[in-house]
C-alpha atoms as an extended CHARMM CRD file, in Angstrom:
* protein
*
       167  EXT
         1         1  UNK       CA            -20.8840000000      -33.7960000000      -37.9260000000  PROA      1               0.0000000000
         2         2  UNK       CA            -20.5950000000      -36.6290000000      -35.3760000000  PROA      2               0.0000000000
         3         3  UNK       CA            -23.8490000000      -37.7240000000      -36.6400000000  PROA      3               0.0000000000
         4         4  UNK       CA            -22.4460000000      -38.1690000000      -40.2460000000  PROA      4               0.0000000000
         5         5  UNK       CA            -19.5510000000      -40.1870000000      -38.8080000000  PROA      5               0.0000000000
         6         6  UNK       CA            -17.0630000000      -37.0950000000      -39.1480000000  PROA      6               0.0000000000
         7         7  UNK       CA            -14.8940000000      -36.4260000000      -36.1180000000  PROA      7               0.0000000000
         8         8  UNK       CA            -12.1480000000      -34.4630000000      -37.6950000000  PROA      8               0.0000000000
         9         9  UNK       CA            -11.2830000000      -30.8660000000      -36.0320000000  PROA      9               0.0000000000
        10        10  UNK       CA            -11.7100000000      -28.4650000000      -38.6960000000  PROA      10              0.0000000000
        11        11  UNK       CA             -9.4750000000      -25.2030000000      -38.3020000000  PROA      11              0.0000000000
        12        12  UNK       CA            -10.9160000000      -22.2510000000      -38.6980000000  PROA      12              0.0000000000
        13        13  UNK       CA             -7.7890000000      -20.0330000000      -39.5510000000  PROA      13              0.0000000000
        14        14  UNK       CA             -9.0810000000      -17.0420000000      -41.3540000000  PROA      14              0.0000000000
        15        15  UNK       CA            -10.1820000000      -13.1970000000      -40.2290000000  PROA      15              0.0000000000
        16        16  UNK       CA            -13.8520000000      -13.5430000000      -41.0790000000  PROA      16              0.0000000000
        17        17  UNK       CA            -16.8060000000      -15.7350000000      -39.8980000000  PROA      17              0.0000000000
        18        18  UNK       CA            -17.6340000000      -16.1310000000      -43.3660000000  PROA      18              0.0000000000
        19        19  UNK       CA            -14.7350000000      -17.5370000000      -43.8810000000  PROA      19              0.0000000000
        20        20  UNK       CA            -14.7850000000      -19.7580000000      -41.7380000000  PROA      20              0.0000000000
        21        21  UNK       CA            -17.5460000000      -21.1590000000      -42.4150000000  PROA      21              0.0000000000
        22        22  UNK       CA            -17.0820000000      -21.9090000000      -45.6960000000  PROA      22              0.0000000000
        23        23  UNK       CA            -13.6920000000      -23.9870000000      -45.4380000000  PROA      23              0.0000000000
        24        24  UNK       CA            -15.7500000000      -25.8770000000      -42.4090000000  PROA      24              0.0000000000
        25        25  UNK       CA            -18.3440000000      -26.7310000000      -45.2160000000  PROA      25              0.0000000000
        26        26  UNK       CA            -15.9090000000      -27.0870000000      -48.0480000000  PROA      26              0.0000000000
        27        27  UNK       CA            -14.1270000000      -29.7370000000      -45.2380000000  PROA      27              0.0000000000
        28        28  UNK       CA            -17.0730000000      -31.5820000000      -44.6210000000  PROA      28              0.0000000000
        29        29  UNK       CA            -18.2600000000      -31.3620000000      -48.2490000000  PROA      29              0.0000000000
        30        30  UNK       CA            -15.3910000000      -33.2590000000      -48.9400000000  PROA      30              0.0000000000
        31        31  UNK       CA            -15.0940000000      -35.9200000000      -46.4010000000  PROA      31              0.0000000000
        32        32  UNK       CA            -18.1400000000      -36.5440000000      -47.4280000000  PROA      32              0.0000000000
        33        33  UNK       CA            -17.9630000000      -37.7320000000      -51.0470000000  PROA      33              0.0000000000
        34        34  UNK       CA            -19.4610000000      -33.9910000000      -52.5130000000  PROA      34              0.0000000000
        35        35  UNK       CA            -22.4970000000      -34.4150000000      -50.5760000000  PROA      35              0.0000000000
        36        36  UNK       CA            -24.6160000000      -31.1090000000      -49.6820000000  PROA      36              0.0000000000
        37        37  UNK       CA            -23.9200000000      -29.9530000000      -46.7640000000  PROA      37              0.0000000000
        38        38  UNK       CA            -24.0490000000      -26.7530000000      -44.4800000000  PROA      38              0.0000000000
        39        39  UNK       CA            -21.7140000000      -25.3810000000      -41.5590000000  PROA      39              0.0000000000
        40        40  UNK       CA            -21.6960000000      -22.3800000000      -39.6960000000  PROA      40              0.0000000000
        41        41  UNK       CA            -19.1250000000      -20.1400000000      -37.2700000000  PROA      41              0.0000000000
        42        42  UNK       CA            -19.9230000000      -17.8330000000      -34.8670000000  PROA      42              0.0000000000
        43        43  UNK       CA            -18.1300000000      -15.2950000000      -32.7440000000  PROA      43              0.0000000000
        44        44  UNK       CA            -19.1050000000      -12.6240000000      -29.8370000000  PROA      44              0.0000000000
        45        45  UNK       CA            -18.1230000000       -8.9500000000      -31.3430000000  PROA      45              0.0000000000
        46        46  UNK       CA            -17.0660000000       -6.2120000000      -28.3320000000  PROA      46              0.0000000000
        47        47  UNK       CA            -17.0590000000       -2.5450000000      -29.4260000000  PROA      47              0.0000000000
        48        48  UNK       CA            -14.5400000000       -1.4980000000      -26.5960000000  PROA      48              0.0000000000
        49        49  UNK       CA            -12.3760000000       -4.2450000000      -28.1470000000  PROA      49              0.0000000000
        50        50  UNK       CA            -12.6150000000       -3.3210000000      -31.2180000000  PROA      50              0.0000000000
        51        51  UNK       CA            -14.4340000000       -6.2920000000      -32.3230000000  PROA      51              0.0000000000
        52        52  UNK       CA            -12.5760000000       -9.0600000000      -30.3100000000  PROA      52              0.0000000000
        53        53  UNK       CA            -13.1100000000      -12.1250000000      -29.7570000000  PROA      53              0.0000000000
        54        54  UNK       CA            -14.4420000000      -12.3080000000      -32.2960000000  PROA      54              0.0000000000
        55        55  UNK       CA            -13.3890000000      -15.2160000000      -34.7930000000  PROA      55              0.0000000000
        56        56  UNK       CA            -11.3220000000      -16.3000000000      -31.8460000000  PROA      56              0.0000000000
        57        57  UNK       CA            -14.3310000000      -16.5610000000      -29.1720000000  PROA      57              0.0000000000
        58        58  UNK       CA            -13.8640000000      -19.9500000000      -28.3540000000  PROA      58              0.0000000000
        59        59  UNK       CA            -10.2480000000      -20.0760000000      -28.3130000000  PROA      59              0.0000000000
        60        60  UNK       CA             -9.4020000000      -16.1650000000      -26.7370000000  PROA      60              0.0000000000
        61        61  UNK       CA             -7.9670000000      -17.4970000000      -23.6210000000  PROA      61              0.0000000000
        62        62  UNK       CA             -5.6350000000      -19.9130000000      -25.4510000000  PROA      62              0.0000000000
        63        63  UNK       CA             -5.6050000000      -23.3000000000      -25.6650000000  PROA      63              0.0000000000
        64        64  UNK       CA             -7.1460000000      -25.7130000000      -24.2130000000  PROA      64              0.0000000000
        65        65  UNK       CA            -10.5830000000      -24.2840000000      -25.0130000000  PROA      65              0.0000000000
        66        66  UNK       CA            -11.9800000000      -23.0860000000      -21.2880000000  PROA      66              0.0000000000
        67        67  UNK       CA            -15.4290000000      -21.1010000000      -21.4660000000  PROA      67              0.0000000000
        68        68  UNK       CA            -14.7440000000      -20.4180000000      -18.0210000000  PROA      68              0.0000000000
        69        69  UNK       CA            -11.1580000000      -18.5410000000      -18.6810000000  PROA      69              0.0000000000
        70        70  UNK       CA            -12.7840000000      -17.1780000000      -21.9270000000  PROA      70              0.0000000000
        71        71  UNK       CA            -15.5230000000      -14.8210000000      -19.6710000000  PROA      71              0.0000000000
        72        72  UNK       CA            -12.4330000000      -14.2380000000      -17.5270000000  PROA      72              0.0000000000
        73        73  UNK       CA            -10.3880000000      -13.0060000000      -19.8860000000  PROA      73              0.0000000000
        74        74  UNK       CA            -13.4230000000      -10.7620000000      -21.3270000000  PROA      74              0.0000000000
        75        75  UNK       CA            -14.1990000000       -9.1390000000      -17.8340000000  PROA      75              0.0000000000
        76        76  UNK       CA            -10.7660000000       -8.0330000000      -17.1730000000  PROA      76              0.0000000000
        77        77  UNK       CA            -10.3760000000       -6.6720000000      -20.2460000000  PROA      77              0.0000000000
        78        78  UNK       CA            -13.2210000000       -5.0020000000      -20.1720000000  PROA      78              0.0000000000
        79        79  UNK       CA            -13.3080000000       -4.0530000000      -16.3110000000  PROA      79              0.0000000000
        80        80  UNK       CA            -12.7740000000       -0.6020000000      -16.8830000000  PROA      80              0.0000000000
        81        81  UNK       CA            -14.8590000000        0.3590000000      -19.7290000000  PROA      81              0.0000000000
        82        82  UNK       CA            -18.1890000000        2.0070000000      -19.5680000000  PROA      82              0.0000000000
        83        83  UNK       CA            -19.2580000000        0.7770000000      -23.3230000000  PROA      83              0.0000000000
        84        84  UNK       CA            -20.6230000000       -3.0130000000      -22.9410000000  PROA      84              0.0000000000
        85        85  UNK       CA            -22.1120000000       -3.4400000000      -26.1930000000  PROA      85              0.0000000000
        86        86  UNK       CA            -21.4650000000       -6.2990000000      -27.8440000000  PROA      86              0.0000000000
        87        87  UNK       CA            -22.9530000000       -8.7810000000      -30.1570000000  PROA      87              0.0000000000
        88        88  UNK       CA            -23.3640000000      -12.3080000000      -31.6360000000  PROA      88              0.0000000000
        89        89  UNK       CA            -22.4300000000      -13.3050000000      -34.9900000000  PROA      89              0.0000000000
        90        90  UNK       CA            -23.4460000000      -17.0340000000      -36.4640000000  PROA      90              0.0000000000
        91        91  UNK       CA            -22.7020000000      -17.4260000000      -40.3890000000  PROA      91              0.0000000000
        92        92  UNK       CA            -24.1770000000      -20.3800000000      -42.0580000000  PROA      92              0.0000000000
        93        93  UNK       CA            -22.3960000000      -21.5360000000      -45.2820000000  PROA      93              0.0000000000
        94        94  UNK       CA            -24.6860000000      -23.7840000000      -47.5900000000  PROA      94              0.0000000000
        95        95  UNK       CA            -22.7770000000      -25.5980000000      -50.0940000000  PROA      95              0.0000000000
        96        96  UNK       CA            -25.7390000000      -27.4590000000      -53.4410000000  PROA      96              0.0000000000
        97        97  UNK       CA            -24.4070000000      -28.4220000000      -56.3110000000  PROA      97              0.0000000000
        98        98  UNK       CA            -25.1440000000      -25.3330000000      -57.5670000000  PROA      98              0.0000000000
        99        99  UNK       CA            -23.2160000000      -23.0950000000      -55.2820000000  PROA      99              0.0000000000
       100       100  UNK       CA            -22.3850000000      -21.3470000000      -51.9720000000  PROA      100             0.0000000000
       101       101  UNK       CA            -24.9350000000      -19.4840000000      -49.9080000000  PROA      101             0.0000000000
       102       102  UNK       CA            -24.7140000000      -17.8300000000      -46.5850000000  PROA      102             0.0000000000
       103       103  UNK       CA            -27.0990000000      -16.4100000000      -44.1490000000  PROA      103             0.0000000000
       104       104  UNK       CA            -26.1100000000      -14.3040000000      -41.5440000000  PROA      104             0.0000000000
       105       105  UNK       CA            -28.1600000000      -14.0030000000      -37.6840000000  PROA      105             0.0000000000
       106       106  UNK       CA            -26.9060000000      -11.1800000000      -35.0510000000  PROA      106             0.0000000000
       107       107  UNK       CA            -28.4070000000      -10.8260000000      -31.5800000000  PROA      107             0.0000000000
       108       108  UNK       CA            -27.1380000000       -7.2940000000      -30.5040000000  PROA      108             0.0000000000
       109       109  UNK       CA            -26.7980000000       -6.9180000000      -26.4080000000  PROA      109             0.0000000000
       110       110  UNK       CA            -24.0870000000       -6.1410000000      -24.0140000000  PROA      110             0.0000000000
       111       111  UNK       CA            -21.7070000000       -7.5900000000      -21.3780000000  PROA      111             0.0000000000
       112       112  UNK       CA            -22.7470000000       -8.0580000000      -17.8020000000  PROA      112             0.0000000000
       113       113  UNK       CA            -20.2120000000       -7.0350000000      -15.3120000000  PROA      113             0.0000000000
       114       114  UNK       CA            -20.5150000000      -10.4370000000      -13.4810000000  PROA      114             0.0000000000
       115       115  UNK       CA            -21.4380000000      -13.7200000000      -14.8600000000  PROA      115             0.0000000000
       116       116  UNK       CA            -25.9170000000      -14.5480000000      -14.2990000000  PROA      116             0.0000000000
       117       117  UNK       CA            -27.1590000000      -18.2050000000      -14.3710000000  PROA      117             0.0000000000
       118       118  UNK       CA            -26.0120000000      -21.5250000000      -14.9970000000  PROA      118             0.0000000000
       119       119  UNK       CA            -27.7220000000      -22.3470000000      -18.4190000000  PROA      119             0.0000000000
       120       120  UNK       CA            -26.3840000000      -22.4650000000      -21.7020000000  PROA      120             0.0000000000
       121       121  UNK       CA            -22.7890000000      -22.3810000000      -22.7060000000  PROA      121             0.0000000000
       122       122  UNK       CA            -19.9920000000      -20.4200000000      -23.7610000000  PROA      122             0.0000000000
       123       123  UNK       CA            -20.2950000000      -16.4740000000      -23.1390000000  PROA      123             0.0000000000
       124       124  UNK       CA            -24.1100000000      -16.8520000000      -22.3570000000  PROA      124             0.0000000000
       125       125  UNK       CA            -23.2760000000      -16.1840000000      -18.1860000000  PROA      125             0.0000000000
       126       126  UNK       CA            -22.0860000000      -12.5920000000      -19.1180000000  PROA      126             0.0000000000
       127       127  UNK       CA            -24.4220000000      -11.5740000000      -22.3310000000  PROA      127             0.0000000000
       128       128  UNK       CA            -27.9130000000       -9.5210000000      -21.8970000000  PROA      128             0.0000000000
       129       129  UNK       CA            -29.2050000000       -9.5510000000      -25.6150000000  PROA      129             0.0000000000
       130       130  UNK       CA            -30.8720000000       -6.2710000000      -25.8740000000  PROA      130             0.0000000000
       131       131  UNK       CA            -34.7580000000       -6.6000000000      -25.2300000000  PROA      131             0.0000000000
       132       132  UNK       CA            -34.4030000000       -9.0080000000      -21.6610000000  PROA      132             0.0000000000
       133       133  UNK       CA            -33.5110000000       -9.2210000000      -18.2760000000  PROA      133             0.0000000000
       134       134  UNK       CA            -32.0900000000      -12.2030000000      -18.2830000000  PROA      134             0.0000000000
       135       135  UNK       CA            -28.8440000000      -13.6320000000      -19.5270000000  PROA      135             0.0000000000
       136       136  UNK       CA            -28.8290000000      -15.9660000000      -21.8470000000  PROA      136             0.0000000000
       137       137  UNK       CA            -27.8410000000      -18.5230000000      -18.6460000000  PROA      137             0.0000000000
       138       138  UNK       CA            -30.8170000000      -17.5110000000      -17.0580000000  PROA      138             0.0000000000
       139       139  UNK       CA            -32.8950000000      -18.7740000000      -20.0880000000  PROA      139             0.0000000000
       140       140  UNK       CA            -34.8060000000      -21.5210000000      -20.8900000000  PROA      140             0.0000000000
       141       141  UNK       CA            -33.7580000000      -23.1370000000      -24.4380000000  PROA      141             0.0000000000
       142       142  UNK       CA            -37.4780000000      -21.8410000000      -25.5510000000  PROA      142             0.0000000000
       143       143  UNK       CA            -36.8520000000      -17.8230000000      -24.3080000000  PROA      143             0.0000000000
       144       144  UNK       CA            -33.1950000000      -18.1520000000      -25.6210000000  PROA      144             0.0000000000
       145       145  UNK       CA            -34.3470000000      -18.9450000000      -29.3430000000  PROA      145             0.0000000000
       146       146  UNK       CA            -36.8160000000      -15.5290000000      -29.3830000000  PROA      146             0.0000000000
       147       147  UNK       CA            -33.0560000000      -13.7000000000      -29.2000000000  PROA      147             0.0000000000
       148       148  UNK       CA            -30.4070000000      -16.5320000000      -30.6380000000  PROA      148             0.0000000000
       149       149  UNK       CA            -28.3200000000      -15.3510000000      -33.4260000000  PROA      149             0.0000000000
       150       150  UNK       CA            -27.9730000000      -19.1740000000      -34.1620000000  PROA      150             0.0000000000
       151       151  UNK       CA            -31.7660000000      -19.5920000000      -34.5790000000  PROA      151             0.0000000000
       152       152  UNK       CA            -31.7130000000      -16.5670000000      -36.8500000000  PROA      152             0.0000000000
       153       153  UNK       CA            -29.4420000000      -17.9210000000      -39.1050000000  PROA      153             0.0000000000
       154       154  UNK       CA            -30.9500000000      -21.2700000000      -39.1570000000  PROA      154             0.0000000000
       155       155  UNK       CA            -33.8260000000      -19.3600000000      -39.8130000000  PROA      155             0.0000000000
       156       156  UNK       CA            -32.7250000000      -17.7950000000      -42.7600000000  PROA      156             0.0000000000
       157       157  UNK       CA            -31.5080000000      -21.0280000000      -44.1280000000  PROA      157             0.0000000000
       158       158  UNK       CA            -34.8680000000      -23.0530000000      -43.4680000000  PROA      158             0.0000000000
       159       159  UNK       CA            -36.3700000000      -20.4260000000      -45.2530000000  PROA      159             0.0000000000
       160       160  UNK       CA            -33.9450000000      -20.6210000000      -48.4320000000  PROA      160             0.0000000000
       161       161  UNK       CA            -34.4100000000      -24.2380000000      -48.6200000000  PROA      161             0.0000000000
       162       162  UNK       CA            -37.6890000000      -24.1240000000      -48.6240000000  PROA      162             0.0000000000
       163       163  UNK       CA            -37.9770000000      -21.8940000000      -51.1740000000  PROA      163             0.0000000000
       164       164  UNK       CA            -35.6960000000      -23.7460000000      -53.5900000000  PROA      164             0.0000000000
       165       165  UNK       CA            -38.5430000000      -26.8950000000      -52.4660000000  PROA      165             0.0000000000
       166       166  UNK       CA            -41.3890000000      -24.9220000000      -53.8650000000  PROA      166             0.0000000000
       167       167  UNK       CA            -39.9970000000      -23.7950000000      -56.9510000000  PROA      167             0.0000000000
């Protein structure tokens, strides 16, 4: 967004990812004169939590917006549980002049008990996406994107556009 010259904050004040998404793109589809345009949301699901974060993963321990409180927050509440898994969610909302698409990416893993690694951002210190070692701090940018969610959904997307290119 910065590079199109938008700087506004977009809320993202529904229940759903999807959601989310699309009022992001509908937002930036409008600041921007109806051009096409694409945003996405994403969100770290816990089972023991019944889902939480969440749509509210960058903002679950409140205001300001602290990744470092965030993983705090998550081990405590967690501390006690034996059931780790979690997962991440990105949703990509497309918005042509033709209509709304979405593409969804998951990377299914669990929480760590401690945060691992100094890489990345976010949640990455306490996530182990199933299939590695390593969390997704420990990665390089390259051995992250063989597990993102994000890259998944992008994925998806490049895919779709590609297609509509060809035909």
């Amino acid at each position: 967004m910065a590079d199109a010259g938008i700087e506004k904050d977009i809320p993202e004040p529904f229940d759903t990812l999807k959601e989310n998404a699309l009022i992001k793109a509908q937002t930036i589809r409008q600041i921007s004169g109806g051009e096409n345009c694409f945003s996405e949301d994403t969100g770290l699901e816990v089972d023991a939590l019944g889902g939480d974060p969440g749509v509210h993963s960058a903002r679950y321990a409140g205001e300001p917006i602290s990744p470092e409180n965030n993983i705090r927050k998550l081990l405590r509440a967690l501390a006690d549980s034996t059931n780790r898994r979690a997962r991440f969610i990105t949703v990509i909302c497309l918005i042509l002049e033709d209509g709304k698409y979405f593409f969804e990416g998951r990377c299914e893993g669990q929480i760590l008990r401690s945060p691992a690694g100094t890489e990345g951002f976010g949640y990455d210190p306490v996530f182990l996406p199933d299939g590695s070692f390593k969390s997704f701090a420990e990665m390089t940018a390259e051995e992250k994107n063989k597990f993102s969610h994000r890259r998944k959904a992008a994925d998806l997307l490049i895919t779709y556009l590609k297609t509509r290119l060809i035909q």
